[in-house]
N, C-alpha and C positions, 0 to 999 in steps of 0.2 A: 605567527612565526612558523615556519616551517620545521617539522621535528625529523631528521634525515640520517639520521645515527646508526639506518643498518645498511644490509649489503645492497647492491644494485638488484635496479627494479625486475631486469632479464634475468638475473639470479634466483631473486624470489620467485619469479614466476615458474621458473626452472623445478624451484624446489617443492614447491606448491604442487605440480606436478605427481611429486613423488610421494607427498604425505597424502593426498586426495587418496579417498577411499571408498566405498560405497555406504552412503548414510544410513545411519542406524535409528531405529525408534528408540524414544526416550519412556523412562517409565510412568507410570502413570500418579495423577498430584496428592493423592492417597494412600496415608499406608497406615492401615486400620488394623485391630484385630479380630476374626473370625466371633460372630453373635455369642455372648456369652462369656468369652474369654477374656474381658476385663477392658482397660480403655482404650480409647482411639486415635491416634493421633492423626491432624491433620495441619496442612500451611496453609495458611490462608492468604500470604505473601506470594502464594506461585505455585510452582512445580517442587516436591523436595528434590527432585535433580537438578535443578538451574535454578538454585538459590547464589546472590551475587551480594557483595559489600557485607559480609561474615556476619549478620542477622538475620531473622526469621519471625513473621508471625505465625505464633502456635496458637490451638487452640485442642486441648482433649479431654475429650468425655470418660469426664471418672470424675468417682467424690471429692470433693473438697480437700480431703485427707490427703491426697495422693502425693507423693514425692515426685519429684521431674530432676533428671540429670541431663547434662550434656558433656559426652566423653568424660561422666565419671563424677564432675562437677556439677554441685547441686546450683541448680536455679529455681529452682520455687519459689521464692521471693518473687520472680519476676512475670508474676502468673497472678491472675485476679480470678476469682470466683463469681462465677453468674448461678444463681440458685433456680433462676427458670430454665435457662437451657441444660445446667446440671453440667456446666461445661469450664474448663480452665482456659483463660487466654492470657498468652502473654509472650513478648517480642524477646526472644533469646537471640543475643549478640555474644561476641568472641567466637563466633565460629572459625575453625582454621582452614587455610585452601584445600580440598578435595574433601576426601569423607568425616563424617562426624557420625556421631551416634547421639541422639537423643533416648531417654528410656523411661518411660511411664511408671511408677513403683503404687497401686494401690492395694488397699488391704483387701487381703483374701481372696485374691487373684496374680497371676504370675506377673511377671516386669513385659511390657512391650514394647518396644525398642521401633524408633526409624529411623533409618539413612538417608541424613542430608549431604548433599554436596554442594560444597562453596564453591564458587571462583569468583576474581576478582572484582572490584566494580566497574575496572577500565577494560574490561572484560578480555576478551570475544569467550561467548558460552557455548555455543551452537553455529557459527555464521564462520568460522577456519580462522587464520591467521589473521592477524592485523595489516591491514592496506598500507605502506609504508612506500612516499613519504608522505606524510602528513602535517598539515596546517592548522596552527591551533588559529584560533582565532577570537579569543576572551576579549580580547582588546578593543577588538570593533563591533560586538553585540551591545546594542543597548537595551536596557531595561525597561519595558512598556511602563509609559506615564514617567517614571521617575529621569530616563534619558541618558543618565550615568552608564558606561560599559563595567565591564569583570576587571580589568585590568589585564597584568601579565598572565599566563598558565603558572603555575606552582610547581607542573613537570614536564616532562615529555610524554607523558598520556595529556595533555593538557588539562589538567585539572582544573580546578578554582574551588573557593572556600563555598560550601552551601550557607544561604544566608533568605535571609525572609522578611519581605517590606510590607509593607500596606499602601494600600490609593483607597479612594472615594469616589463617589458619585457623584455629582451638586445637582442640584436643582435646576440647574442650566441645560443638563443633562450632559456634561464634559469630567472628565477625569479631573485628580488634582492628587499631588501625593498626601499621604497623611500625616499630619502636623508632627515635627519631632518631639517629644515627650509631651505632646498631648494627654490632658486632664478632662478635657470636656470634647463634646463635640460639635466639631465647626460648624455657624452658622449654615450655612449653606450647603447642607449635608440632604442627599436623601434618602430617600425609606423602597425597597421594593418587596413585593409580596412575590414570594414563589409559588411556584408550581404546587406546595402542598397547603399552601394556602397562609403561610405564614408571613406577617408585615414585618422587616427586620430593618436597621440600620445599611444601606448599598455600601458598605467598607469591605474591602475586601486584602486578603492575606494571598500573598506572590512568593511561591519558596522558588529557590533556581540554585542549581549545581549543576553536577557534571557525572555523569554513569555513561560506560561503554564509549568513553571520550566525546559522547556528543553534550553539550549543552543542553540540558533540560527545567522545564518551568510547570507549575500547578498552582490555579488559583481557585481561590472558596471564599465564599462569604464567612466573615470572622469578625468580633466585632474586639478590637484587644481592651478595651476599656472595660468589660462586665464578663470576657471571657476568658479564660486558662490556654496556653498554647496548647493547640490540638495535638491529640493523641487517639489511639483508635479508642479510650476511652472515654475520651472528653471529647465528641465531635460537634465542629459546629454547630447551632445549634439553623441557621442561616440553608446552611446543606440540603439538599433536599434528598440526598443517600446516594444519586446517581453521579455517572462522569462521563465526560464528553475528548474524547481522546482527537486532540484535531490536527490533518494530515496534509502538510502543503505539497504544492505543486511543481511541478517543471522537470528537468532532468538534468540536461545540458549543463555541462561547468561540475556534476554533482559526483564531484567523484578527487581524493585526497586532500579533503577539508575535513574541519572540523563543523563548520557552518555557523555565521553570526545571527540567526532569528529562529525563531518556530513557527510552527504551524498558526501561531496567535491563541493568546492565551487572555484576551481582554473585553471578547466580545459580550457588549452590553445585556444584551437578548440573554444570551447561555449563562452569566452570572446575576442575571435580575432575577433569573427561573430559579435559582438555587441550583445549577448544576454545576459540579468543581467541572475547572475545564484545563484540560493536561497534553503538552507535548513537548518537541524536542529538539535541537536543530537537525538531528540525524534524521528526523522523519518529515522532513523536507526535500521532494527528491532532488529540486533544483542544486540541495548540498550533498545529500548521497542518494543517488540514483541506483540504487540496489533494494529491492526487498527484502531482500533474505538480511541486510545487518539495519532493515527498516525494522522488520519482525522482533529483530534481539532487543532493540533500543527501545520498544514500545512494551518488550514485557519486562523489561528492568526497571524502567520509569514508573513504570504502575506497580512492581516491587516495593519504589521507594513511597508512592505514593500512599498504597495500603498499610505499612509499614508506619507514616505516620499520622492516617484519620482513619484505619480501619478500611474493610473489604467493603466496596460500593456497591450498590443494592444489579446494578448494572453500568456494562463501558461501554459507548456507542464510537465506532468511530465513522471520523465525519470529516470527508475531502474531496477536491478537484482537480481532477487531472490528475497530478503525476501524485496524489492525495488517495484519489481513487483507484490506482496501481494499487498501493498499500493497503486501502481495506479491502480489497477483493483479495490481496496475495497472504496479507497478512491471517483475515478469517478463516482463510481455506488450508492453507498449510501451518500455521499453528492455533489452531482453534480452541478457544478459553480467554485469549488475550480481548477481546471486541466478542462483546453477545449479542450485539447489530450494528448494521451499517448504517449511511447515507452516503452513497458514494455518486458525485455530484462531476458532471461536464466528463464523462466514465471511459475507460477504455477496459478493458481487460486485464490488460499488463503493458509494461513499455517495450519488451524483449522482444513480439509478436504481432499480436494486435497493434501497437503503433507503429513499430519499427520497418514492415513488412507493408505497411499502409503508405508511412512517406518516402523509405525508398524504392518503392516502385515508382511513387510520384516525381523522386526526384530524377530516376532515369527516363521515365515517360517525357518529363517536362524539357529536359535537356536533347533528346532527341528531336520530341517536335518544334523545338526555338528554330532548327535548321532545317524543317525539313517541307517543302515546297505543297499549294497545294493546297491544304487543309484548311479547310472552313472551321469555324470558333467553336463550334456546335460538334464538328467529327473528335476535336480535339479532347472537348468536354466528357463526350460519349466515352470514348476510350480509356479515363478515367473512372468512371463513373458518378463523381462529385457532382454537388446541385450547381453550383459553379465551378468554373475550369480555374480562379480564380487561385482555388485553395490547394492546387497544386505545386505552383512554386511558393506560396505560402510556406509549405508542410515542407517541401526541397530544401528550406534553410538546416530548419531543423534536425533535417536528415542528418545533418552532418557530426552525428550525437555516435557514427558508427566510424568519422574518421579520427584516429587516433591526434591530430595533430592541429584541430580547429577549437575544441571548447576545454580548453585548459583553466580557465578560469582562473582563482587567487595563485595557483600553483608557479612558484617563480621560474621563470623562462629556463635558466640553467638546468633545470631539472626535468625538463620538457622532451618529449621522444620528438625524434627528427633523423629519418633515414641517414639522413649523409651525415650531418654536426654530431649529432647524442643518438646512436641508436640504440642503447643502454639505458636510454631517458624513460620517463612515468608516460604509457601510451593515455590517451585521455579517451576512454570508448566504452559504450556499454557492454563490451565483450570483455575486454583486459579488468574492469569492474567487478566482473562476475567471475574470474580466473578461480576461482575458492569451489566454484561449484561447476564450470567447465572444463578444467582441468589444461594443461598449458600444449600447446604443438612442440614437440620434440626438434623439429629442426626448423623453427623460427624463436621460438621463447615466447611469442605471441597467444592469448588466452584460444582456444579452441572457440570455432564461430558456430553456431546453428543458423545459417543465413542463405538462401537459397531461390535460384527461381528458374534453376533447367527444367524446362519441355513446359513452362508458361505463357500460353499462348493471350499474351495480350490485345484487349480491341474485341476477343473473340465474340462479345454477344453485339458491339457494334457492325461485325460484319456479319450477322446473322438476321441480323434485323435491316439489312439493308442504310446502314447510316455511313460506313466506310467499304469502301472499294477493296475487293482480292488483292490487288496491288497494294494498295495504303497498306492493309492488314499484314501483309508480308514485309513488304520494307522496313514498316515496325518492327516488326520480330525480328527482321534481320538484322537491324541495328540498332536495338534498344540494350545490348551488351550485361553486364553488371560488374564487380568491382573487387578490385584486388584486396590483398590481405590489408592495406592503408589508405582501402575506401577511394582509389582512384576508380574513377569509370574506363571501363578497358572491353572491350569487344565481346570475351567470353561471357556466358553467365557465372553467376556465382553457385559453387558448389558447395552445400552445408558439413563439414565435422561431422560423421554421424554418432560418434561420441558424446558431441553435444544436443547433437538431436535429443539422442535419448534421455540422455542427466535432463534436457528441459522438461520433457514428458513426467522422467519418475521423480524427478523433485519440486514439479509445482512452479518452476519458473513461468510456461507456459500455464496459465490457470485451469486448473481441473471442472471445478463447477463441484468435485465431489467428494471433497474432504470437508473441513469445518461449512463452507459455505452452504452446504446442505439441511444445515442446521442451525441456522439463523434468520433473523428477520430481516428483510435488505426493502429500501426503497431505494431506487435511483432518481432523483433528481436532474432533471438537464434545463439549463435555456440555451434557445436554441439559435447557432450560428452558423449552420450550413451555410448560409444564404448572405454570409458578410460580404458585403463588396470586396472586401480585398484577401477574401478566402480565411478557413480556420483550421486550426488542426483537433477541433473539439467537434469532429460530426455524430452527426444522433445515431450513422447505423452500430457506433461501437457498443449502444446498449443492447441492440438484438441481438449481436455477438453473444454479450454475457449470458443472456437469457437463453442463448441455444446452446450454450455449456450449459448451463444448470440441468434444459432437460434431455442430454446428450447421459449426463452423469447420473441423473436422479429420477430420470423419465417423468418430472415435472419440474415448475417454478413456484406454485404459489406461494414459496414462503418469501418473492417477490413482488413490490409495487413498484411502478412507475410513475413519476410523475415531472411535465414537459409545459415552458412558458416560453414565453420570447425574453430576450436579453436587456430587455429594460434596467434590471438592476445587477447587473453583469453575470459572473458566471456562476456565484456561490456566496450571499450574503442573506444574513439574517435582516436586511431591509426588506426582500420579498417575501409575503407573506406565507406564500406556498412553501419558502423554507422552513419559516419558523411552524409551521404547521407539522411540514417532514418531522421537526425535531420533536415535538410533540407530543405526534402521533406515534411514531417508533420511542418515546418512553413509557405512553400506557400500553402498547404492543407488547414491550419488555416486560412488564409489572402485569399484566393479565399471563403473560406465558409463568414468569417463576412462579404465580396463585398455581395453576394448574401440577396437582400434583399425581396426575393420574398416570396409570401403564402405557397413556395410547401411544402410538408412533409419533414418533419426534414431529412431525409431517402437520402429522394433524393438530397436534396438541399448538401448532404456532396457527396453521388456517385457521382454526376456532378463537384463537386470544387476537386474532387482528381486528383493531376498531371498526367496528361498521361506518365511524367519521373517516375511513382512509379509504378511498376509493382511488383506482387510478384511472387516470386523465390527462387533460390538459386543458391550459387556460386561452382561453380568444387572447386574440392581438388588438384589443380593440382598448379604445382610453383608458374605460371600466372596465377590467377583464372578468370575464365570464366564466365558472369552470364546467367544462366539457365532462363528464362523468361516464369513459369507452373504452375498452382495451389500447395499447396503444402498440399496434402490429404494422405491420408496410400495407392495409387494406386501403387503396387507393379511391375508397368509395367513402371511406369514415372523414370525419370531420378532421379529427388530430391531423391523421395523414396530409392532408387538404391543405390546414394551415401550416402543418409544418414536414413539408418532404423528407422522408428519410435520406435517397439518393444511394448510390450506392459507393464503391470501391475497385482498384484494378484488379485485385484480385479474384474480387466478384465478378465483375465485365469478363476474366477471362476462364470464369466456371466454376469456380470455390463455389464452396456453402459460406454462408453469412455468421458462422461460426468462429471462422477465419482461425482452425485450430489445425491446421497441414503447415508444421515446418516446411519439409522436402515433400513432393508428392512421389505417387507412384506413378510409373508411365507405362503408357502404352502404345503400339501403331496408328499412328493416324488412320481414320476410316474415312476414303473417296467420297462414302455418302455423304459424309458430313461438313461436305464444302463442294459449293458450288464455283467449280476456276475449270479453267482450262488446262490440258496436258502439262502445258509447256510452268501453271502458275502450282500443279501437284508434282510436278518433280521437284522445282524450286520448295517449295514447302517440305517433303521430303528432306530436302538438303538443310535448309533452317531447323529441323528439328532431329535428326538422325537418331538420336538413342529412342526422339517418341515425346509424345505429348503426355500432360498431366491428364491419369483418369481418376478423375472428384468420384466414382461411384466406388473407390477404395478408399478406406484409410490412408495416412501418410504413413512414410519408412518408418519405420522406429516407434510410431504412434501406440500407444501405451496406455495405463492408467498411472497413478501416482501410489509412487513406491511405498506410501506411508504417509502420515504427519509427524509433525515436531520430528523432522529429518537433523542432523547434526551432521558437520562436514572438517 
């Protein structure tokens, strides 16, 4: 049901506007006291600044003795003693919204005191107002294995009651729920050994509620017949300490919902291993297509998660597509939430790197349907895709930029529509993002970073002799770009430079050099360049990623690669090379926390990476073979061979493969750099007047990122 109870959507965006601010760093997750001065407190649930749902896991170093308050109120009771770490733990709730005071009191040293802040659990913490109007949707989620939905919301945050089930395994290898007030254990029950090597009962425990208004789900082996409901003191015993944070895909439609599924919370593989495996509907971009309120909802969840089985040894997070938006956007601008990735069939982010890839596709494609002449192959080139295929493919999607095509659950009445409702909810990944672009003053419409004056498209196809001076200008001349409601219209499109820049300084655009720096990342792709009917998952977007990492950090290696063909589609734990990714990035993660030395972050992750992880790729062949080679655009290597990188329009018309230039910089065209005739350099001239893009600059506004853990 749609929750619509505040002012209009041109209002808010209006107002939004006026509270946007330049983001601020948040403190840091720590607040200790100085060696010697008595004990320490720390959260172990988070940040003490974006503590959310008025609890907290503590944990402080001091004797046993010690008193603990909270604003005044003793909680010491609620605190357990560990004599080997010499450390108190324990989950202080009643916290109230905004500041609290927690305060240490042990003997013969002074009281030390730290400042938590609460905010709510329907949040927003960091991510600006709430997106209104909003759809709840408890009604239509169902519950993996059991198949029952949530029911009604409980309010206009759409809440629902947190509740907690169990399923099983059989020996058939299929789900089944578990028996209600079960005494014994079903026939048909089976056993899997984890990752640490333990044989357990495969039952497993499913909690699900609702933080930051999205729906969220966590499951762990649990066995409720020999075990105590977990606690971070009672944990599983099944558990194998790590979590697997998983991040679905898409974009389109994802934008004032609540969203009825998650990322999948059931996969056999990930709960056979002992890994608890956690996510959300909000981190699904298909249902919100935003990072930045991806980022809030993933570190609230694992709030609640921590909260009740304790701090996991490490959080991987692990996704496709619009999955892997989110772990690349997510690690890098708030870094602590995900200590590695797998970010699988990859783009960079959807603002940029996708956005920027399929509407040029979608204007390329629509100019050339009309336009005489052109062989399959000139068309292709101009693109630069392994197939031409995959450009009207990608054109559908494009339309993720006009406000008034992917509305998805959002009910019509409430829908923007120039002439009927122009007051209505714009449906765009721009109006999405209004919290962090800030709104145009004389439309109400979210400020765009979207651009493509003095882009000389085709350009290395007419350099190479594939398309004709003529072809290549008629293009430019009428390849146009698109009004503020994504119509195609003659002009190009001119970027906001306001939002140019907010993309650069807060991570919209992905840096390569905030948290991502500092983690262990493999990419996984199979590969679909080469679908007969075109994809919008091509392999060059992981060299993209890789030339931010060493754009930002002057290297990648705390990257792997690794590339199959699509036999088992785009990201399942039925390919072995997956479950190997998963694997292998948990003794990755478990060799880097052993290493407890000074070295640079850099090295201390090269040294802990398995010598079993090599990157590669597998042959296309019945029995696939793994190729064990860099996996670069070397047209000589084998990967390459088997699987064509190809390129992009942007690339064809002289970007770097980075694809990190919003707006370019321009310059005079240079005579020598085109072979035409008088009559085909004035015309040129005239198609390009202010000047062509020169790639051997930085973009306008092109910047580093203003900070992590931004707040808006």
């Amino acid at each position: 049901m749609p929750q619509n109870n505040a002012v209009p959507v041109r209002l808010v965006v209006a107002v939004l506007a006026l509270l946007l601010a330049p983001p601020v760093l948040l403190a840091p997750s720590v607040a200790a006291a100085s060696p010697g001065a008595g004990p320490a407190i720390t959260v172990l649930s988070g940040r003490p600044d974006t503590v959310t749902g008025g609890d907290a896991l503590l944990r402080v170093s001091a004797p046993a003795s010690t008193r603990i308050t909270r604003n005044g109120t003793d909680v010491t009771s609620a605190f357990r003693w560990d004599p080997a770490s010499r450390t108190l733990t324990g989950l202080v709730d009643g916290l109230r919204l905004g500041d609290n005071r927690i305060v240490a009191y042990a003997p013969g040293h002074p009281p030390v005191a730290s400042r938590l802040v609460n905010h709510p659990i329907e949040g927003p913490v960091f991510s600006g107002p709430h997106q209104r109007p909003f759809v709840c949707e408890t009604g239509t989620f169902r519950l993996p294995v059991l198949g029952q939905t949530l029911g009604a919301p409980l309010d206009d945050d759409c809440s629902t009651a947190t509740r907690a089930d169990h399923f099983y395994r059989t020996t058939g290898a299929r789900y089944r729920p578990w028996p209600r007030g079960a005494t014994d254990y079903p026939d048909d029950l089976a056993t899997t050994t984890t990752a640490r090597g333990d044989t357990v009962p495969f039952i497993v425990r499913m909690e699900t509620g609702t933080v930051n208004r999205g729906i969220y789900q966590s499951t762990v082996l649990h066995d409720p017949l020999t075990e105590p409901e977990p606690t971070p003191f009672d944990r599983p015993a099944g558990w194998n300490g790590s979590a697997i944070y998983t991040l679905g895909g898409g974009c389109t439609g994802g934008w004032y919902r609540q969203g009825n599924a998650t990322g999948g919370v059931d996969d056999a593989f990930m709960l056979g291993q002992g890994f608890a495996v956690v996510s959300s509907s909000l981190n699904v971009f298909g249902m919100n297509c935003s990072d930045l309120t991806a980022a809030e909802t993933a570190m609230m969840v694992k709030e609640r998660f921590v909260e009740r089985y304790g701090p996991p040894r490490h959080t991987i997070g692990y996704g496709c597509s619009g999955g892997s938006y989110q772990a690349h956007q997510i690690a890098d601008n708030y870094p602590g939430i995900f200590d590695g990735i797998i970010p699988s069939c990859s783009f960079p982010e959807v603002g940029f790197g996708t956005v920027y890839m399929i509407t040029d596709a979608w204007l390329l494609d629509t100019w050339l349907s009309g336009a005489d002449g052109w062989t399959a192959e000139q068309k292709r080139a101009v693109t630069g895709f392994v197939t031409y295929a995959t450009a009207p493919n990608v054109a559908q999607g494009a339309r993720r930029i006009d406000p008034r095509v992917f509305c998805g659950v959002l009910p019509p009445d409430l829908r923007y529509d120039p002439e009927t409702n122009p007051d209505g909810a714009r449906c765009d990944v721009y109006d999405h993002a209004v919290n962090v672009y800030g709104a145009d003053p004389a439309t109400g419409f979210a400020r765009r970073p979207l651009d493509n004056v003095g882009v000389q498209y085709g350009l290395a196809a007419l350099r190479d002799g594939t398309i004709t001076a003529e072809q290549f200008l008629d293009l430019n001349e009428g390849v146009g770009g698109f009004d503020a409601d994504a119509n195609i219209v003659p002009a190009r499109t001119e970027a906001d430079l306001s939002a140019v820049r907010a993309a650069y300084r807060t991570g919209r655009l992905t840096n390569g050099g905030g948290g991502l720096a500092d983690i262990p990342i493999i990419d996984y792709r199979a590969y679909f360049d080469d679908a007969p009917n075109g994809d919008i998952h091509v392999r060059y977007h992981s060299f993209s990623m890789r030339a931010r990492l060493e754009k930002a950090n002057g290297t990648s290696a705390n990257r792997v690669s690794l590339l199959e063909d699509g036999r088992h589609g785009y990201l399942s734990t039925a390919s072995p090379m997956v479950r190997h990714a998963i694997t292998q990035m948990d003794r990755w993660l478990t060799a880097l926390d052993r290493d407890t030395s000074h070295a640079p972050r850099i090295d201390k992750i090269v040294r802990a990476k398995p010598a079993s992880l090599r990157e590669g790729c597998n042959t296309r062949t019945a029995s696939p073979e793994f190729v064990a080679q860099p996996l670069d655009r070397d047209p000589a290597s084998t990967c390459e061979r088997l699987y064509p990188s190809g390129s992009f329009p942007r690339e064809v018309a002289g970007a770097d493969v980075a694809a990190d230039v919003i707006k370019c910089r321009l310059t005079a065209p240079d005579r020598a750099d085109y072979d035409v005739t008088d009559a085909e350099w004035a015309r040129l001239r005239d198609i390009f007047p202010s000047g062509v893009c020169d790639h051997t600059l930085p973009g306008v506004e092109q910047q580093d990122l203003a900070g992590t853990w931004l707040r808006f």
